[in-house]
N, C-alpha and C positions, 0 to 999 in steps of 0.2 A: 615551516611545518605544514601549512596549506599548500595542496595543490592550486597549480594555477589551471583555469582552464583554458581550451584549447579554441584560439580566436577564430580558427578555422578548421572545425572537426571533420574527419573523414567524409560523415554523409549527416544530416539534420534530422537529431530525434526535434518532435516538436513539443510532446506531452505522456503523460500516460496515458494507455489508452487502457485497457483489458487485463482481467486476471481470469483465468482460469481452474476450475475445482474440481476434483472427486467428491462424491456423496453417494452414502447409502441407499437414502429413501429420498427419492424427487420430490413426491408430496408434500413430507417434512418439510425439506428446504426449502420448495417453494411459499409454503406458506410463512415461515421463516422471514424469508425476503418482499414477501410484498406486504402481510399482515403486520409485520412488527418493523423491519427497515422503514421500507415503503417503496420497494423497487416496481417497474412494470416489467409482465413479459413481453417479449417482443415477438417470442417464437419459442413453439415446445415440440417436441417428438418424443420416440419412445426411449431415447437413451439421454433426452437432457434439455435443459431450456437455455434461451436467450434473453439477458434480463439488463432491463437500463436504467436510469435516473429519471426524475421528474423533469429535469433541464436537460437533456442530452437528444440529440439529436443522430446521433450514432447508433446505427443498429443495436449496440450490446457494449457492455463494460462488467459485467461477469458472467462465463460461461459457468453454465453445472452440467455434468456428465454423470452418468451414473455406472458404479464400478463397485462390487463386493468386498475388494481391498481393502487398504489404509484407505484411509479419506488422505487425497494429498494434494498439492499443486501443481498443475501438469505446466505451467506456465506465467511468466506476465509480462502484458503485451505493453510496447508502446508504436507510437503512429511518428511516421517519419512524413515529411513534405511531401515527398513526389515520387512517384514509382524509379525515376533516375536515381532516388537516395537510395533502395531497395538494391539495385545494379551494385552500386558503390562499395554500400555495407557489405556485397556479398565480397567484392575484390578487397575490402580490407579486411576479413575475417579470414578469406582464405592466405592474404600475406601475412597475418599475423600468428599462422596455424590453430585456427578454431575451427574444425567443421563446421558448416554454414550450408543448410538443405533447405529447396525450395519445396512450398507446400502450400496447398487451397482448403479453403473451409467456408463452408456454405456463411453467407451472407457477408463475405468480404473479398478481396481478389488475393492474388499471391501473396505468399506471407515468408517472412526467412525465418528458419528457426535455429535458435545457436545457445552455446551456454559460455555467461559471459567468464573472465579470468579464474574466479571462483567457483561455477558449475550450477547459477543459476540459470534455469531457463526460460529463455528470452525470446519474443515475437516478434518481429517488427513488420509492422502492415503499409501502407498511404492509403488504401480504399476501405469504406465497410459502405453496405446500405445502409441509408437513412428514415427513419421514421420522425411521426409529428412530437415535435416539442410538445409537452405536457405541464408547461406550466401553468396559465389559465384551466386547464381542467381540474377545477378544485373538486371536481364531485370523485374525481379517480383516487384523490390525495388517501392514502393507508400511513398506519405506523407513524415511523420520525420522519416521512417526508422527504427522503434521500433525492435529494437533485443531483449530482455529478458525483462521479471516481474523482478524485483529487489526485492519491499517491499511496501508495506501500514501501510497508519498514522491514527491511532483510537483516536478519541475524548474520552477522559473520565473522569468522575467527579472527578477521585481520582487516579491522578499520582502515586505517591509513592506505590500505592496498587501494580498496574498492572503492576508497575516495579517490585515488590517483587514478584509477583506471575509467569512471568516470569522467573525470575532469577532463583526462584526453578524448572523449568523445561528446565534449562540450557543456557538460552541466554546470552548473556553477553552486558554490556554498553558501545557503544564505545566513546558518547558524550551524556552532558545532559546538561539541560540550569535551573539555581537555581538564588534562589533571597535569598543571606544569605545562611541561610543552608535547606530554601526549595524547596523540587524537584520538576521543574514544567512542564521540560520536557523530556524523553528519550529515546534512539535511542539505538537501538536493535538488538542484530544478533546472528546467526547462524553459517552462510556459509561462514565468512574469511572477510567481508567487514562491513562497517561502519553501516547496518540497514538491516534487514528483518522487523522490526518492528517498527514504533516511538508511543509514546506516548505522547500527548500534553494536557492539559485541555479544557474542555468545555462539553457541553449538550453530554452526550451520555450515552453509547455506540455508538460510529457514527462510519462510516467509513466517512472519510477527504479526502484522495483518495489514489490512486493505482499506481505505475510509473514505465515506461519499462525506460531501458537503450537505449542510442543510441551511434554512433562508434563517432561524430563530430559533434563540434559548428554547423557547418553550419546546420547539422541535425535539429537543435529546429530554424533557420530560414527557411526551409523548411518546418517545419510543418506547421508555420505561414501562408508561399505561399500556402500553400496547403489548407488551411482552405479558405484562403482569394478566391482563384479560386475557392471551392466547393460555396461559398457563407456564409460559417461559420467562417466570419470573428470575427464578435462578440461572439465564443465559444472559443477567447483564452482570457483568464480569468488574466492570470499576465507574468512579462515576457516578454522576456529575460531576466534574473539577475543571478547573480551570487551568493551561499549561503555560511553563512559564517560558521557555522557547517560544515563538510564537503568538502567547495570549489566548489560544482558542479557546474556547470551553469546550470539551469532551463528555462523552461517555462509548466505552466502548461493553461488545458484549461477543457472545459466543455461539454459533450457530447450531444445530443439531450433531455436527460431526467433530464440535471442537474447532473451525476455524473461528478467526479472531477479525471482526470487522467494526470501526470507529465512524462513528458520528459526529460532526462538531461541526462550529461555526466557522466559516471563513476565515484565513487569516488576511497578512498583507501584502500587498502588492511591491513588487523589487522589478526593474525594467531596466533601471541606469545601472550602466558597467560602472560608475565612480563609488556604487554605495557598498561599504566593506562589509563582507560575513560579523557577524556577531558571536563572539567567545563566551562562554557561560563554563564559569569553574564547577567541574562534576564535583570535588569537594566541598560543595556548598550546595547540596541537595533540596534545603530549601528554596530553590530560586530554583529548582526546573518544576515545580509544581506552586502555582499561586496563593491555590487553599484546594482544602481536599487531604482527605487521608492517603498514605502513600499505598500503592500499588499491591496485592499481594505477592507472594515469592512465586506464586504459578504464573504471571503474566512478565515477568523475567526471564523464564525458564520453558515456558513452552512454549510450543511455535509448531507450525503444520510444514512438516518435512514438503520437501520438490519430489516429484517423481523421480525415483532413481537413484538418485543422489544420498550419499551417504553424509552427513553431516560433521564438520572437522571443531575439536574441541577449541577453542581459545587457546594461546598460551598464557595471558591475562586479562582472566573474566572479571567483568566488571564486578564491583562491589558497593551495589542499587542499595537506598534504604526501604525496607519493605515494610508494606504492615506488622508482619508476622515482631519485626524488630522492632518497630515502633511501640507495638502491644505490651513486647517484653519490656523497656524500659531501660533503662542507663543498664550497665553489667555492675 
């Protein structure tokens, strides 16, 4: 039922690096992300900023652009080893028929843009400029303290696919969540921990959201105060809980334009090829949430469309226990 993955993938992602956004109002957002996240900027102009983690030492891990439109995802990026993987990837997209175009953007070097089997799109960089680590600068610390991009969670009609096509370009499964023997969710990585990537069903290609790391619990009740004092108190969306994939504790919340972005603690650490994925029966819904009320039916169901891309329904949507369900009660 698991794909296996591929011991020797075409070219080496090494992590997630970058997502990419439309927004209305830059102001909004930015304040948004540094007052209540706690992101820094790196870099702003008249059409958008550069914005990074407390720990990150990478120029940027969310672009904001500004565009009258939908608010939408124009992308999301990851960082491959060495400009020779950039070469590679492009000769295995054009063998496998994906168009695969080169492209530059200020404060990184060439970048290939592509969309992967399903039609999300996708960056893959080796270079960005680097700024100073911000960790000891406690006087800079905003918000929940957002240290690192970790991973983003893509909606998609067809689990099993985008785990298979994954797997062939090296990621590996550290937990998935099945009903019998179908796969209906999975958690994805790269860089030694439990997800650079998840996969869950529903309408898409979507992105579901984006989440930095932070050092402490108290970190995701800070973000909380912190929303609650900017006045965005109503932009945290679920949360405080705890997850039962994983173990993290969470909270996630909702930006000015309706993107969806997660806060939580660290998970664990996975390195050795011998340690097996971990199976979690989706009919046992108690066990993907620790404690914590379950989720409302808008954080199942909405998601910030990709640039472009038309979203493909499921042929079998999952069936999440929401609050809305929980409230009602037995039938």
């Amino acid at each position: 039922m698991l794909p296996s993955p591929a011991p020797d993938p075409p070219f080496n992602i090494t992590r997630m690096s970058h997502v990419v956004l439309t927004v209305r109002d830059l102001d909004a957002s930015l304040a948004f992300y540094t007052e209540v996240v706690g992101l820094v900027v790196s870099a702003r102009d008249a059409d958008g900023a550069w914005l990074r983690g407390l720990e990150e030492a990478a120029h940027h891990s969310l672009i904001l652009r500004v565009s009258r439109g939908e608010p939408v995802c124009k992308r999301v990026g990851y960082r491959v080893r060495g400009e020779d993987d950039l070469d590679r990837a492009k000769e295995f997209f054009d063998r496998t028929g994906l168009p695969a175009t080169w492209s530059r953007h200020l404060y990184q070097r060439r970048a290939l843009h592509v969309s992967d089997h399903a039609g999300t799109p996708i960056e893959l960089v080796a270079h960005m400029d680097t700024c100073p680590r911000l960790l000891t600068r406690f006087d800079l610390w905003r918000g929940g303290h957002a240290q690192r991009l970790d991973h983003v969670q893509i909606q998609v009609p067809d689990v099993p696919a985008a785990a298979g096509y994954y797997a062939a370009l090296g990621f590996r499964i550290s937990e998935y969540m099945a009903i019998g023997e179908e796969l209906i969710g999975a958690f994805m990585f790269r860089k030694g921990d439990t997800q650079d990537v998840v996969f869950l069903p529903g309408a898409g290609p979507r992105l579901h959201h984006f989440a930095y790391t932070v050092q402490e619990s108290r970190d995701l009740f800070a973000v909380c105060d912190a929303a609650g004092r900017a006045g965005m108190g109503d932009k945290v969306e679920r949360g405080p809980g705890r997850h039962g994939p994983s173990a993290a504790l969470f909270v996630y919340l909702r930006d000015p334009d309706g993107h969806r972005v997660e806060l939580f603690c660290n998970h664990y650490q996975i390195i050795d090829t011998e340690i097996e994925p971990i199976r979690w029966d989706a009919k046992e819904q108690s066990l993907l949430l620790q404690w914590g009320l379950p989720a409302q039916r808008r954080w199942f169901a909405e998601a910030t469309n990709f640039a472009s891309v038309a979203p493909i329904e499921p042929e079998h949507p999952g069936a999440w226990n929401t609050l809305e369900k929980y409230l009602a009660g037995p039938d």
